[in-house]
C-alpha positions as CSV (number, residue, x, y, z in Angstrom):
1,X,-198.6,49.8,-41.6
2,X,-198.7,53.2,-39.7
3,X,-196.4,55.7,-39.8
4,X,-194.2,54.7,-36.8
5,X,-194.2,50.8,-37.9
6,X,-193.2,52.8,-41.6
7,X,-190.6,54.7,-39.6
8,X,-189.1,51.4,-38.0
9,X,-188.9,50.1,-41.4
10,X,-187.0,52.7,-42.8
11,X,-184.1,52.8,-40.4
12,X,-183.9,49.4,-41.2
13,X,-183.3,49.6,-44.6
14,X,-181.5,53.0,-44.7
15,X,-179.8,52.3,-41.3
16,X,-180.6,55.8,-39.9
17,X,-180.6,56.8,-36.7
18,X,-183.2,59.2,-35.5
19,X,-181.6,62.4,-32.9
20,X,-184.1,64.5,-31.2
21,X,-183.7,67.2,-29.2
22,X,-186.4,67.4,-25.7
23,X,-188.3,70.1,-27.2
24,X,-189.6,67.9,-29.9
25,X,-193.1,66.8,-30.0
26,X,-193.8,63.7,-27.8
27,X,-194.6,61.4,-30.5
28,X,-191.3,62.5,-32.0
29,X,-189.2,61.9,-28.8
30,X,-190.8,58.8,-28.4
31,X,-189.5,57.2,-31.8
32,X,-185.9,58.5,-31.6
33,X,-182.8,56.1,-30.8
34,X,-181.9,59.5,-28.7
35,X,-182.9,62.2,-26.8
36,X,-180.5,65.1,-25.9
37,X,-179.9,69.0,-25.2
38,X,-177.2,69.8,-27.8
39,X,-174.4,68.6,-26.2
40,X,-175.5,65.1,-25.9
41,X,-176.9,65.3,-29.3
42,X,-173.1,66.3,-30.7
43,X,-171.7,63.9,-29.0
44,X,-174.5,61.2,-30.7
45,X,-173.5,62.9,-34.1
46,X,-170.0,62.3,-33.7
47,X,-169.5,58.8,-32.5
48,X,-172.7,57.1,-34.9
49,X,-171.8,54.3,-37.6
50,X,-175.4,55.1,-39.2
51,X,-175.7,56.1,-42.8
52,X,-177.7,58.6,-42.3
53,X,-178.8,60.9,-39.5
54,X,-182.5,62.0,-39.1
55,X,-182.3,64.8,-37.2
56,X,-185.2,66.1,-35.4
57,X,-184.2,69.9,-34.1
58,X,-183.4,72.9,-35.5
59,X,-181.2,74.1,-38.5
60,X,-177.8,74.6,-36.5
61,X,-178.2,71.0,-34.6
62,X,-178.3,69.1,-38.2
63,X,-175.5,71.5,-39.3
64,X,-173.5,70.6,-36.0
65,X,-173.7,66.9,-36.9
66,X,-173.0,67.1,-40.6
67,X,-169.7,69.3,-39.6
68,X,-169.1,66.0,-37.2
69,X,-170.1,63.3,-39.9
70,X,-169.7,64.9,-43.2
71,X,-169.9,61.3,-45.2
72,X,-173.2,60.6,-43.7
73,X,-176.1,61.8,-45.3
74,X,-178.2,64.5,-42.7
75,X,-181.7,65.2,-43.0
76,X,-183.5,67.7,-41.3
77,X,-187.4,66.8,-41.2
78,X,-188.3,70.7,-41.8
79,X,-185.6,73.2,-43.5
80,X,-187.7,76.0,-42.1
81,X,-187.1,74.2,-38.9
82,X,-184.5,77.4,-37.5
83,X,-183.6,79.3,-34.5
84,X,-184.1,82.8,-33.3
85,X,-180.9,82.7,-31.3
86,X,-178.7,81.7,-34.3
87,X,-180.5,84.6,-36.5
88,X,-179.8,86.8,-34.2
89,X,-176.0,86.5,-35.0
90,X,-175.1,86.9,-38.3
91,X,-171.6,86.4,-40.1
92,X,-170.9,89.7,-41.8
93,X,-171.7,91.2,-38.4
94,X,-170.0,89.1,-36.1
95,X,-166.4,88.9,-38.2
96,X,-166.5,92.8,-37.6
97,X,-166.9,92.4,-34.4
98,X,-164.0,89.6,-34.0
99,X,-161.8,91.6,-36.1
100,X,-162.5,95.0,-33.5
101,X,-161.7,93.0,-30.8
102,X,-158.1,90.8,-32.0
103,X,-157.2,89.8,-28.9
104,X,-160.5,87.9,-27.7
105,X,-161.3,84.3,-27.6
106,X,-164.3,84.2,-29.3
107,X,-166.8,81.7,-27.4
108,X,-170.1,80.7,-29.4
109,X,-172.9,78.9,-27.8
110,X,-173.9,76.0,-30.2
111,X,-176.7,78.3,-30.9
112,X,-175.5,79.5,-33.8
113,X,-174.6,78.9,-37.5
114,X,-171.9,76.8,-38.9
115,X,-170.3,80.4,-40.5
116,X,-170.1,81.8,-36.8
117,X,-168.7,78.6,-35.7
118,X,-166.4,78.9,-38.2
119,X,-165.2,82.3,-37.1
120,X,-164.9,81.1,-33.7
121,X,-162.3,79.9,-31.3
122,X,-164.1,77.0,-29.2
123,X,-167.8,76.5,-29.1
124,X,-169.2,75.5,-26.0
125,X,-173.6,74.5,-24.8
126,X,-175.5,75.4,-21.4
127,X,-174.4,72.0,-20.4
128,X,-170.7,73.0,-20.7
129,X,-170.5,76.3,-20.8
130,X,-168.7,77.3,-16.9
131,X,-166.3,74.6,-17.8
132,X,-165.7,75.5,-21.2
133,X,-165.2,79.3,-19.9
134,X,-162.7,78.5,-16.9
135,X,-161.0,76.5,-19.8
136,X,-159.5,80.2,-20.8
137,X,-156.6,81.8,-18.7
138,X,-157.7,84.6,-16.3
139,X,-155.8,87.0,-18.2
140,X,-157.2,86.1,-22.1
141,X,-160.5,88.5,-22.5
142,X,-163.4,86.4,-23.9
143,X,-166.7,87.6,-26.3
144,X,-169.2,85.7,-25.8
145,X,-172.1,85.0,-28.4
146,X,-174.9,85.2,-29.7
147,X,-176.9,84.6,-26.3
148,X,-176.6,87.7,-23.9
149,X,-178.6,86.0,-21.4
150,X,-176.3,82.9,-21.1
151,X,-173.1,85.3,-21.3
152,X,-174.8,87.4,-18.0
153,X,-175.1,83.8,-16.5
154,X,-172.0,82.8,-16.9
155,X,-170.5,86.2,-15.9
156,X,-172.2,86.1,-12.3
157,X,-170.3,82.6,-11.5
158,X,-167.2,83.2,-12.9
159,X,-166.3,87.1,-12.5
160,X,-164.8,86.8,-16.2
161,X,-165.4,90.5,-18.0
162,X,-166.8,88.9,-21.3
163,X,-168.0,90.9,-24.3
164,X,-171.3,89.8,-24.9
165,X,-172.9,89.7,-28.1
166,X,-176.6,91.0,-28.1
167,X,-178.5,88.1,-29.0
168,X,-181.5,85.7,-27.2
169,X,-184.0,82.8,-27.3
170,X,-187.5,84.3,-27.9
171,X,-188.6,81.0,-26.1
172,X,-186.4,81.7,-23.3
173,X,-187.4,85.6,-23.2
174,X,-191.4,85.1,-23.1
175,X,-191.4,84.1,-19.4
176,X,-193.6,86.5,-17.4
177,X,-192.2,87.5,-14.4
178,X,-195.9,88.6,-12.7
179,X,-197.5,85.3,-14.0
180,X,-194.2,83.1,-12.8
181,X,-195.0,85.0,-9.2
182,X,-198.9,84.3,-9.3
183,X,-198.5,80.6,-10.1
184,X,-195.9,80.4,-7.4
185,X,-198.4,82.3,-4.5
186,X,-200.9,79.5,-5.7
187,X,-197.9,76.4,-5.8
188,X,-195.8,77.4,-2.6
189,X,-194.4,74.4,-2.5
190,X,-193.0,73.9,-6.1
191,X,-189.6,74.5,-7.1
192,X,-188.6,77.0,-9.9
193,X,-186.0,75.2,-12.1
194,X,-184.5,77.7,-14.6
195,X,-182.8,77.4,-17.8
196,X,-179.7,79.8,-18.4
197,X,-181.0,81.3,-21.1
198,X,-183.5,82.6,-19.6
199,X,-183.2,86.4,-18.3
200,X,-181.7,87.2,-15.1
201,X,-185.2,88.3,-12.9
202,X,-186.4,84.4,-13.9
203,X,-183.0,83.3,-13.0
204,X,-182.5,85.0,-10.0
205,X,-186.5,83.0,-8.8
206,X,-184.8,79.6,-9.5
207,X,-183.5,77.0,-7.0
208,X,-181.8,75.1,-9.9
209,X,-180.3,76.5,-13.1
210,X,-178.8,74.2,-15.7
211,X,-179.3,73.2,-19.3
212,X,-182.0,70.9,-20.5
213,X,-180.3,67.5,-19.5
214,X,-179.1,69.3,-16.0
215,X,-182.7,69.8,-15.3
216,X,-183.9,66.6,-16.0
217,X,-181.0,65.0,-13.6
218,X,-181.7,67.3,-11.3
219,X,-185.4,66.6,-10.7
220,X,-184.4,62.8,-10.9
221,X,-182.3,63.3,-7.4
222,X,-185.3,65.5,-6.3
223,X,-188.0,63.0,-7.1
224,X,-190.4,63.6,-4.2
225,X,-190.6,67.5,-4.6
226,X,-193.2,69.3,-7.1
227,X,-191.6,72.2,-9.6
228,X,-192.1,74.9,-12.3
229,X,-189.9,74.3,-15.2
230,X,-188.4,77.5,-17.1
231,X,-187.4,76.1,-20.8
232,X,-189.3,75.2,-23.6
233,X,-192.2,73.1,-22.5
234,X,-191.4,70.0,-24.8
235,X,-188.8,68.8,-21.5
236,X,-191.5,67.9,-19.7
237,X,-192.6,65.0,-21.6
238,X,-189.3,63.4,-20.7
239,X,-189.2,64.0,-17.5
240,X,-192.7,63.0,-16.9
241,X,-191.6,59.5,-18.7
242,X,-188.8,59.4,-16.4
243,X,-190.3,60.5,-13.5
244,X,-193.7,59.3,-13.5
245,X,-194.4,60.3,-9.7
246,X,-193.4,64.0,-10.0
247,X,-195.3,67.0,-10.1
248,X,-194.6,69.6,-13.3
249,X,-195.8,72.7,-14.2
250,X,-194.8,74.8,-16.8
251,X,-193.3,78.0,-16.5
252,X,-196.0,80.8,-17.9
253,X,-195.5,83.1,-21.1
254,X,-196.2,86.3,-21.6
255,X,-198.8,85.2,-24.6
256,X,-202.3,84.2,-24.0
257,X,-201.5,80.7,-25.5
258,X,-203.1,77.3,-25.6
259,X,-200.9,75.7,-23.8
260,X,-200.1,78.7,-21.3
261,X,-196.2,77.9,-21.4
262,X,-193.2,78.8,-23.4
263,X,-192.8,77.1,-27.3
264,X,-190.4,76.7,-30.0
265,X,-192.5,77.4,-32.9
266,X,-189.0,76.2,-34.7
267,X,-188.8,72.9,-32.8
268,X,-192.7,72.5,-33.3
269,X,-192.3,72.4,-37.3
270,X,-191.1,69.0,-37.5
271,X,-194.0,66.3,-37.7
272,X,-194.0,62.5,-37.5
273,X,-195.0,62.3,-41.1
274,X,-192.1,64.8,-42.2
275,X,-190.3,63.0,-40.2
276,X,-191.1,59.7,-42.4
277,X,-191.1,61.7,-45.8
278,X,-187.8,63.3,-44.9
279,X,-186.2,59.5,-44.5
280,X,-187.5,58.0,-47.7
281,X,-186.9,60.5,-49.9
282,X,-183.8,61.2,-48.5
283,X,-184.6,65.0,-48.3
284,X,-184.1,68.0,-47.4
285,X,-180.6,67.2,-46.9
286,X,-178.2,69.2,-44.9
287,X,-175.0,70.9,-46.7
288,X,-172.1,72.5,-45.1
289,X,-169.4,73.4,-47.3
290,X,-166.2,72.0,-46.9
291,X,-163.6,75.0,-46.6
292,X,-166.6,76.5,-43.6
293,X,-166.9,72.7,-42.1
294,X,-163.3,72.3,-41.7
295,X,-162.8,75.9,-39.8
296,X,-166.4,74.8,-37.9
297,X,-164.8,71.5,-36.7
298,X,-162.0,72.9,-34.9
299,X,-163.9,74.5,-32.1
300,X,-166.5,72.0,-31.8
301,X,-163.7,69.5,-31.3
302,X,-162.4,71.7,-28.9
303,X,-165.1,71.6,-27.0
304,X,-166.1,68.0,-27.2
305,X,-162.3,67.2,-25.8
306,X,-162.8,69.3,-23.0
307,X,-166.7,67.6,-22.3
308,X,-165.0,64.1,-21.9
């Protein structure tokens, strides 16, 4: 048997259901029962009757699902597998900050760790995060973490004075702005599509921003046009499956790499074969302890309530 046939077999006998996020590799995508930005994947987390969930992201995503479906067994494929968003926000810190500032609702982006859930009020994604925002009367002050370039987004369409917590995606940061304007002299007639978490010169080049699923539905209803994504490049595999007929390029990064785009060295870690070993050895597993779990679920619930 190969390893996806090995795979197959495994779900089988462990029924597991396999969640990965679009910046996964393509073999990766290819195998799982879904394929989601995080708010999809949440939402997949909450409502599965597997035994176990194989979660192919990063660190917070399997932490998001075991707060959701804490008598499932949750394996992450990579432990290493983390996020430079959520590291940039770190408990100790941000309860101070909460604490100096009593009267805020504290939004988090998913983005972050099941302890800075915890402290939070209501946790909202890219795909939610207007609607989650507006959720808050006019008069209530907001901070707004760890993602500063999200927050700035989010400030533009709304008007809401938010706090913002000084933290960002490396992924999302390593955009060049000069090579962005090159490719786009040489492709006139491509799009830019941005994601939000990018910062606000690649925004303010886009003719769609959104999250990662946004994106993809948004080149589905523009199927005849040609674009330049802004996210991680793993999105383009879906929508290249989807949308056979379109033209893609990837937005360039700052870095002289081989692929020329913008990669989550996180997402990368995980492997078809980790993928495998994770599932039959029924390791690493993901733990989230039950007094920080039941203070996490409150504001993910709250935000999954107002995503219906």
């Amino acid at each position: 048997m190969n390893l996806k046939e090995k795979i197959a077999q495994l779900k089988k006998e462990k029924n597991a259901v396999i969640l990965a996020h679009y910046y996964q590799v393509p073999e990766i995508q290819d195998i799982a029962d879904y394929v989601g930005d995080s708010l999809g994947l949440s939402q997949k987390a909450a409502e599965t009757d597997a035994d176990m969930i194989v979660f192919a992201g990063v660190h917070f995503m399997a932490e998001t699902a075991k707060i959701l479906s804490p008598d499932k067994t949750v394996v992450l494929p990579d432990l290493e597998a983390g996020c430079s968003l959520a590291d940039s926000c770190l408990p100790e810190d941000f309860e101070k900050f909460t604490k100096a500032h009593p009267d805020h609702v504290a939004i988090t982006y998913v983005n972050c760790s099941a302890e800075i859930k915890a402290l939070s009020d209501i946790v909202c994604t890219s795909s939610n995060a207007l609607k989650i925002v507006d959720s808050v009367p006019k008069e209530t002050p907001i901070i707004f973490a760890p993602d500063k370039n999200l927050g700035k987004y989010i400030i533009s369409k709304t008007g809401r004075n938010m706090l913002l917590w000084d933290g960002s995606c490396i992924v999302h940061e390593a955009f060049s702005m000069d090579k962005l304007i090159e490719l786009h002299k040489k492709h006139p007639d491509y799009k830019i599509i941005a994601h939000p978490e990018s910062e606000t010169h690649i925004l303010n080049t886009a003719t769609y921003i959104g999250s990662t699923s946004g994106m993809i539905n948004y080149v589905k209803e523009h199927q005849n046009q040609k674009f330049i994504v802004a996210t991680e490049a793993g999105i383009l595999h879906k929508m290249q499956q989807e949308m056979p007929n379109t033209k893609l390029i990837p937005a360039p990064a700052k870095e002289n790499n081989t692929c020329a785009c913008s990669e989550c060295h996180f997402m990368k870690m995980n492997t078809l074969q980790k993928l495998h070993d994770c599932m039959l050895t029924e390791a690493p597993q993901i733990d989230v302890p039950e007094a920080i779990r039941e203070r996490a679920l409150l504001p993910i619930k709250r935000m999954l309530e107002l995503s219906k």
